[in-house]
C-alpha positions, -999 to 999 in steps of 0.1 A, spaced: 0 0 0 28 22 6 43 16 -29 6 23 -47 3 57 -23 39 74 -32 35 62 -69 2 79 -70 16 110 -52 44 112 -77 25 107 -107 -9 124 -101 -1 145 -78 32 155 -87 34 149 -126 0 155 -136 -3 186 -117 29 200 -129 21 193 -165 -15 210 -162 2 239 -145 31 240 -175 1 235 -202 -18 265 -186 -50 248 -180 -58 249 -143 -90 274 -139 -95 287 -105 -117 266 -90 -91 242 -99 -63 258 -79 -84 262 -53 -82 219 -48 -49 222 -58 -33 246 -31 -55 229 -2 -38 195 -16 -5 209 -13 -10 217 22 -25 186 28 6 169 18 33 195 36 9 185 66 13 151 63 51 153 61 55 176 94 33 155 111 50 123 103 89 139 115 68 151 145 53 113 153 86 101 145 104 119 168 78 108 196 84 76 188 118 82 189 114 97 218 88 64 235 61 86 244 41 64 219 47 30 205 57 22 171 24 7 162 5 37 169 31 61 149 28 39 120 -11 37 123 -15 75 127 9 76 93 -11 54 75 -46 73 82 -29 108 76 -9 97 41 -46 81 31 -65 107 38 -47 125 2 -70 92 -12 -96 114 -2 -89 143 -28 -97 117 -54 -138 122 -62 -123 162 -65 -94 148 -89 -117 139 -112 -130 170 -127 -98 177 -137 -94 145 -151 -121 140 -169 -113 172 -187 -79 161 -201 -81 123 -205 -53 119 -227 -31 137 -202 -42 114 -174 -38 83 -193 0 91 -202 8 100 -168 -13 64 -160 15 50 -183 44 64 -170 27 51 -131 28 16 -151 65 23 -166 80 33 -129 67 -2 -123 85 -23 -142 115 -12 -124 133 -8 -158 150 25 -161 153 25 -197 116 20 -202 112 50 -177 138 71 -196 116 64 -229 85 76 -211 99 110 -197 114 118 -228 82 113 -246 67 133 -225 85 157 -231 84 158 -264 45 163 -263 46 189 -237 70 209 -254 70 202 -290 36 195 -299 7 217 -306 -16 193 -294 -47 208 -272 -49 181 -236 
């Protein structure tokens, strides 16, 4: 589960967002979901060195630590019924970034490499309208 959350945070979170933001086409009601996300996610990590350091510290047990973690990373699962306004308006774009998710998988960094540098390629050099 761990593996499926940080893949999703890098590619739709990360990616995705990025290229919409480099393509121009996030509307305000978009950025709106898009800056509370963030903080979401700057939450999640100052709250995780915070638990760490209590349970470095054994004023609470691991277990706990790591449960509190898991509930506060999952709760960016929660942004997901919101994600999909944006998606659904630029389909193609979500399906490549989908693809390169699927390409980080196979753990091969060549077929990685070909996916970034496809990407970029259509970002920069096409005219096409996501």
């Amino acid at each position: 589960m761990i593996k499926i959350f940080y893949l999703w945070a890098k590619y739709f979170l990360g990616f995705y967002i990025n290229f919409l933001c480099f393509l121009n086409k996030v509307d305000g009601e978009d950025m709106k979901f898009i800056r509370g996300l963030f903080l979401l996610n700057l939450g999640t990590v100052s709250i995780s060195v915070f638990l760490h350091t209590l349970r470095f510290k054994k004023v609470l047990s691991p277990r706990l630590t790591f449960t509190l973690y898991l509930v506060q990373i999952y709760l960016t699962f929660g942004a997901i019924p919101f994600f999909c306004r944006m998606f659904m308006r630029h389909k193609a774009l979500g399906m490549l970034v989908l693809l390169g998710m699927l390409c980080n998988m196979t753990r091969s960094l060549k077929v990685h490499a070909v996916w970034c540098g496809m990407m970029h390629y259509l970002l920069v050099f096409t005219e096409i309208d996501w």
